[in-house]
C-alpha positions in Angstrom: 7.8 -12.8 16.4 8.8 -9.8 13.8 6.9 -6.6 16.0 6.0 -3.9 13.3 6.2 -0.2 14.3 3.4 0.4 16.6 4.2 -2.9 18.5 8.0 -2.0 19.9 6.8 1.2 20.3 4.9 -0.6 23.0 8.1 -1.5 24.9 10.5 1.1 24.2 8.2 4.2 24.9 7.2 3.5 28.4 6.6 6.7 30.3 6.6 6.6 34.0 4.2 9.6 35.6 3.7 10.7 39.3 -0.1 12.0 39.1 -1.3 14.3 41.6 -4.9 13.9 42.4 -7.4 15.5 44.9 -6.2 12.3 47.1 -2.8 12.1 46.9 0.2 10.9 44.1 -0.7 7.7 41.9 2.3 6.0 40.1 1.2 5.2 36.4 3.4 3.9 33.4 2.1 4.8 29.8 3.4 2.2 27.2 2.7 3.7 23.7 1.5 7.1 22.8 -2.2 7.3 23.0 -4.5 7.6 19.5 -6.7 10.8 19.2 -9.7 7.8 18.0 -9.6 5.4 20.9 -9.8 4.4 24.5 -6.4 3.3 26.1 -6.3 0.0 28.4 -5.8 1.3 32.2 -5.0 -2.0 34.1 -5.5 -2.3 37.6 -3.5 -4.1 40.1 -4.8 -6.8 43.1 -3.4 -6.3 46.6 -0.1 -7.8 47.0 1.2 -7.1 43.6 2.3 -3.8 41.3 1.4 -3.6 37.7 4.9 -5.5 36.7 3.9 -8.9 38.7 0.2 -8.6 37.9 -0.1 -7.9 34.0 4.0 -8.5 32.4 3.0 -12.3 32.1 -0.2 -11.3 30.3 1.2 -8.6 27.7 4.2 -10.1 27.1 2.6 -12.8 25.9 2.7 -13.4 21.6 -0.7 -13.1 21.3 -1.1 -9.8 23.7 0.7 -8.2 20.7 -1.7 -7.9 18.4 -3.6 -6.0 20.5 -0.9 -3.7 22.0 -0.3 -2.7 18.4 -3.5 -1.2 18.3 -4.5 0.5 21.9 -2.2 1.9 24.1 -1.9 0.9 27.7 -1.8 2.8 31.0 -0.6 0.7 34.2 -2.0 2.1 37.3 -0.5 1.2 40.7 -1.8 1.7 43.8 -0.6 4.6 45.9 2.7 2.8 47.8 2.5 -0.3 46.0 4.8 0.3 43.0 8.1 -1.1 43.1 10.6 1.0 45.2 8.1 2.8 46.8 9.0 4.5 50.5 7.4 3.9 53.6 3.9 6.5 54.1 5.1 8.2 57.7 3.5 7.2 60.6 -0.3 8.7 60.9 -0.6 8.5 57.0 -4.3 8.2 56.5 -4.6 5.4 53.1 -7.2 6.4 50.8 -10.2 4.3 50.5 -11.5 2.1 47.7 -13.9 5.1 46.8 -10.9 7.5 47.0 -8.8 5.3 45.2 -11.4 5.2 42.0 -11.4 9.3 42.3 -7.8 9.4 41.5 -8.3 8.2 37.8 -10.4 10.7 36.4 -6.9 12.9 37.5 -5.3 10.3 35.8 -7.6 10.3 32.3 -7.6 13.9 32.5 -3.6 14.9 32.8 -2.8 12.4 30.5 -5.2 13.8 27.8 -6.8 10.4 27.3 -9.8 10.1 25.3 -11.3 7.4 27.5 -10.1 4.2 28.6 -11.2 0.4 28.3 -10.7 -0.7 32.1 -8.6 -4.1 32.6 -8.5 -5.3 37.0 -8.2 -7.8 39.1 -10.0 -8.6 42.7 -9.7 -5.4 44.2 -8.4 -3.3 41.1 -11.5 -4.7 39.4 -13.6 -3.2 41.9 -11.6 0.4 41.8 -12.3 0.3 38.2 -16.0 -0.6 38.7 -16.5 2.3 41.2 -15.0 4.9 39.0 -16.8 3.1 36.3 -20.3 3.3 38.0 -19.3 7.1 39.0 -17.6 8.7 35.9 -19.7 6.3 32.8 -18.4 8.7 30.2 -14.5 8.0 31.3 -15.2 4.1 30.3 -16.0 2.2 27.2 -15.3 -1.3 28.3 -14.7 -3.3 31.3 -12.7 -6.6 31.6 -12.7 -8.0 35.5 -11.5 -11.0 36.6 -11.6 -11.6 40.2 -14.1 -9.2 40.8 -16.0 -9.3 44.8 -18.7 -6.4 44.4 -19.5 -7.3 48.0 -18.4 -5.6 51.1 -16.4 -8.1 53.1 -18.2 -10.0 55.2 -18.4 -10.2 59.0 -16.5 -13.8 59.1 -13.5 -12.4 57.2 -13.3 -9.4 59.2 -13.2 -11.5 62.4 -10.6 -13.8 61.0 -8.0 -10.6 60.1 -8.6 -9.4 63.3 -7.7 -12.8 65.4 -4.9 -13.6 63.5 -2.9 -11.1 63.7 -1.5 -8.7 61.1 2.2 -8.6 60.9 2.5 -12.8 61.2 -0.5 -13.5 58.6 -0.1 -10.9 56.3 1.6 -12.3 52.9 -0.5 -16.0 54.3 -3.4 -13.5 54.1 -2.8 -12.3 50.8 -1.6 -15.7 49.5 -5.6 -16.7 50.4 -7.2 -13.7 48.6 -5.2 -14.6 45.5 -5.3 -18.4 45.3 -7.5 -21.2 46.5 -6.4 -23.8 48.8 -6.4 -26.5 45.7 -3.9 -24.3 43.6 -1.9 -24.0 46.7 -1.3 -27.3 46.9 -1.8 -27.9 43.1 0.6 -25.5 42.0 3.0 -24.8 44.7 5.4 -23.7 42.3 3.6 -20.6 41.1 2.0 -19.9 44.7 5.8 -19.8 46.3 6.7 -17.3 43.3 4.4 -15.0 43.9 4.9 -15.2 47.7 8.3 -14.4 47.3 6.7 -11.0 45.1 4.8 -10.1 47.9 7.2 -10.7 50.6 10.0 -8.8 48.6 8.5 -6.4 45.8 5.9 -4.8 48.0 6.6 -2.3 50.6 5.4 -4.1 54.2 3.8 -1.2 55.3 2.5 0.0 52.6 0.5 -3.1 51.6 -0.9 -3.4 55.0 -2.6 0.1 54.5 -3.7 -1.3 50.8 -5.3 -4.7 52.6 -7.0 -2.8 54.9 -8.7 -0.6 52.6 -9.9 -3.4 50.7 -11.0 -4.9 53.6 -13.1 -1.9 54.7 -14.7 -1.4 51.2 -17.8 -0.6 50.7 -20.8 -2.4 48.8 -20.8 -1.5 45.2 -25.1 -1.4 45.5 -25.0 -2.3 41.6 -28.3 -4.3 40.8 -29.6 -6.0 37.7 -31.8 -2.8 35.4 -35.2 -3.3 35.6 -37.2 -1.4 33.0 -39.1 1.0 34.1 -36.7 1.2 36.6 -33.8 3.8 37.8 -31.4 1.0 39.2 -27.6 1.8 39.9 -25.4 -0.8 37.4 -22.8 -0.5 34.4 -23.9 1.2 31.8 -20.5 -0.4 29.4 -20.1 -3.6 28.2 -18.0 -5.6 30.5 -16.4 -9.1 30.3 -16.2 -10.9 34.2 -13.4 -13.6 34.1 -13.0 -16.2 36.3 -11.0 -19.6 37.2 -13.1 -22.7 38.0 -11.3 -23.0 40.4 -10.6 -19.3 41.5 -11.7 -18.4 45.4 -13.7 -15.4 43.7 -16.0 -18.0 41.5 -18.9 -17.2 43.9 -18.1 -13.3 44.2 -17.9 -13.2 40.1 -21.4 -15.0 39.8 -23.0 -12.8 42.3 -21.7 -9.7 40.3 -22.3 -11.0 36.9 -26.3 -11.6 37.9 -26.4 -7.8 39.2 -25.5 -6.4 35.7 -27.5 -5.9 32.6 -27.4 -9.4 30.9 -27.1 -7.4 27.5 -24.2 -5.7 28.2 -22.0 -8.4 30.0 -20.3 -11.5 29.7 -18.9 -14.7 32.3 -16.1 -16.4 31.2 -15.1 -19.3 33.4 -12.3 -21.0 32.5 -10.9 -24.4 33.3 -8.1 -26.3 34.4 -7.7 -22.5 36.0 -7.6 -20.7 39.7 -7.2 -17.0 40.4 -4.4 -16.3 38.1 -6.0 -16.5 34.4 -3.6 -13.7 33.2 -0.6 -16.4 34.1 -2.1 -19.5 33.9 -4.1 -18.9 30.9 -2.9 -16.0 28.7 -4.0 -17.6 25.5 -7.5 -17.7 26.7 -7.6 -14.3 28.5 -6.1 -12.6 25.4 -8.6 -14.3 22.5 -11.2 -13.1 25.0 -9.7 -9.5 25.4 -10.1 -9.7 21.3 -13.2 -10.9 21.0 -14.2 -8.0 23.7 -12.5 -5.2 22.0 -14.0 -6.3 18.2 -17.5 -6.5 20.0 -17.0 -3.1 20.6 -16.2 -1.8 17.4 -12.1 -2.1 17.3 -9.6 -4.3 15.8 -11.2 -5.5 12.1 -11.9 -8.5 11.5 -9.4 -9.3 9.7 -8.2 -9.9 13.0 -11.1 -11.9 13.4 -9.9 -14.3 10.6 -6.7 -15.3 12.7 -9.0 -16.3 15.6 -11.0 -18.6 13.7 -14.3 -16.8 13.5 -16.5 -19.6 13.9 -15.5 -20.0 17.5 -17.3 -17.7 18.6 -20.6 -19.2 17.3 -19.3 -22.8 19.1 -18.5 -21.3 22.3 -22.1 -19.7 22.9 -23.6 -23.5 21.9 -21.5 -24.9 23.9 -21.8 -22.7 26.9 -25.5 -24.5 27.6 -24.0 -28.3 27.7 -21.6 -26.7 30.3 -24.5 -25.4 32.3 -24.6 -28.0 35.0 -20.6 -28.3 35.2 -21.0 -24.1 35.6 -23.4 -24.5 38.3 -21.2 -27.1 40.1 -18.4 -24.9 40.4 -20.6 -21.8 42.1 -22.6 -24.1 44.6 -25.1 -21.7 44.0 -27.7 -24.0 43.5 -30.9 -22.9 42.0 -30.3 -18.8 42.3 -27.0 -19.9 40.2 -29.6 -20.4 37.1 -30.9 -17.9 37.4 -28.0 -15.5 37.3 -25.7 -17.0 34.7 -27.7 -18.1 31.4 -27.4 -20.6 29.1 -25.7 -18.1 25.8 -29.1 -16.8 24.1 -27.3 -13.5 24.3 -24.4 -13.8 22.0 -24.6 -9.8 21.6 -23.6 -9.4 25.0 -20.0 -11.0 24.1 -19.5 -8.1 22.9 -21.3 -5.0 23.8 -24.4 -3.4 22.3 -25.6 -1.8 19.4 -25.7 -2.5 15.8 -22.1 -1.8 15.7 -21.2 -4.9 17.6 -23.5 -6.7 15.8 -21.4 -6.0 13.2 -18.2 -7.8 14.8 -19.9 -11.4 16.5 -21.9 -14.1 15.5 -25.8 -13.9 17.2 -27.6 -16.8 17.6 -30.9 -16.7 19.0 -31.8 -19.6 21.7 -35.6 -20.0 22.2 -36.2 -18.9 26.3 -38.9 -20.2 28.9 -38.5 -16.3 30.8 -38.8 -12.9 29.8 -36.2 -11.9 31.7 -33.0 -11.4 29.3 -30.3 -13.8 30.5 -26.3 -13.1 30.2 -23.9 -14.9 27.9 -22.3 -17.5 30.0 -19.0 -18.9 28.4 -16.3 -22.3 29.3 -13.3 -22.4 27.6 
């Protein structure tokens, strides 16, 4: 691939910054120089991985490009999780999920960014959905794959406890990101990234990150009634999701406790809890379709994606209904959460702007209760 101007400015102007924030130093790396007129892509990490292991598969992927040419990106790691990082001393209190979401307005703020579109995974999904819920003006667009808005339950808590950190840590981790059929699917890719986390990753360090996680809190977001003064995202966001992806359940739950107008599922097959590696095709003609909903990216590019797809994939997305459904074990509250497409707006945000960008089609409904695009690809 020939890369124009903007697009090897994308790899050769990498910028690493040490941010102080009201609770402590976050490592970020800027990759391009951000445009007065739009949001820049702050990506988020999971436990057990930096920005390099979590997101270089995903943007240095051909198709990636096209959007990198247009947005800038900012890489956020996790305080200590970055590669080279020292040992916190002993007594070093970690910051909590909620603290670790009040470090990026620091971040937004001392870079001079006009606002960013939010890209996470499992718990750097829900850091960006807490700082999106507290600072809505900072945000323009979530994309979160993996996302658990939950607070962990009293069974996984008992099982970290009994069996033990130091043995079952990366094992632990290993869980959180895969499922036990990729495992033993895919050991190839599973044995890669263990060998990341046993080797890139400070020890300590990521035991003070897991533990956090572990002791989050729950994100209270709930589905807007009108009328109504309910706490949920006011952006439009995309949750992603592997059929077979240990966070299918977690990523339904959340997905029926946002407004259906505003957000998008995207479950994709033949797929577990690394869509970004498994799937970067996919995940990046999603990211496109996302960021044209919102007004970006012409659609011109549009052209190159084959426009009427997006038309097929909202038909589509109601013959796939029951297969959805089978993959949440959800049963009936699972229909009731994900939809059947009669939204095709929210693909793509709100507004007549977006309008402007997708293909609506209007499905007849038996509620009155607006329903969420569901999509299978």
């Amino acid at each position: 691939m020939v890369l124009d101007v903007d697009d090897s400015v994308f790899y050769i102007s990498n910028e690493e910054h040490d941010i102080e924030t009201a609770h402590g130093i976050v490592h970020v790396t800027m990759c391009g120089t951000p445009k007065l007129n739009r949001p820049v892509i702050l990506t988020y990490h999971d436990i057990g991985l930096n920005h390099k292991t979590c997101f270089n598969s995903l943007f240095n992927f051909e198709d990636m490009h096209e959007i990198t040419q247009h947005f800038s990106v900012c890489h956020v790691d996790a305080p200590g999780q970055q590669e080279g990082a020292a040992s916190f001393p002993a007594g070093y209190m970690y910051p909590s999920m909620d603290q670790l979401a009040e470090m990026l307005p620091g971040v937004v703020q001392q870079l001079g960014l006009k606002s960013i579109i939010g890209l996470g995974i499992g718990s750097g999904a829900y850091i960006l959905t807490r700082f999106a819920l507290n600072h809505p003006s900072m945000v323009e667009g979530l994309v979160l794959i993996n996302i658990n808005p939950c607070a962990e339950g009293w069974m996984d808590w008992a099982a970290t406890k009994i069996s033990g950190w130091a043995h079952a840590l990366p094992e632990m981790v290993i869980s959180h990101l895969f499922s036990k059929d990729e495992v033993h699917s895919n050991p190839e890719l599973v044995e890669t990234y263990r060998q990341h986390i046993l080797h890139d990753i400070n020890q300590n360090n990521l035991q003070l990150f897991v533990k956090s996680y572990n002791s989050r809190r729950d994100l209270e977001i709930e589905r807007p009634i009108p009328g109504s003064n309910t706490v949920t995202l006011k952006c439009p966001s995309l949750l992603v999701v592997g059929d077979s992806s240990p966070a299918v359940d977690a990523v339904v739950e959340c997905n029926s406790k946002l407004d259906p107008t505003k957000t998008t599922l995207l479950k994709m097959s033949d797929c577990g809890g690394f869509p970004q590696v498994v799937q970067p095709a996919k995940l990046a003609e999603a990211f496109k379709y996302f960021v044209q909903g919102m007004g970006y990216m012409p659609a011109a590019s549009m052209t190159r994606l084959m426009r009427s797809r997006t038309g097929s994939a909202a038909s589509s997305s109601s013959q796939d209904g029951n297969r959805s459904r089978s993959h949440t074990n959800e049963g009936s509250r699972s229909r009731s959460q994900t939809g059947d497409g009669n939204r095709s707006r929210a693909h793509t945000g709100d507004g007549n702007r977006s309008r402007s960008h997708t293909d609506t089609n209007n499905v007849n409904s038996d509620h009155n209760t607006p329903k969420s695009m569901e999509v299978s690809c």
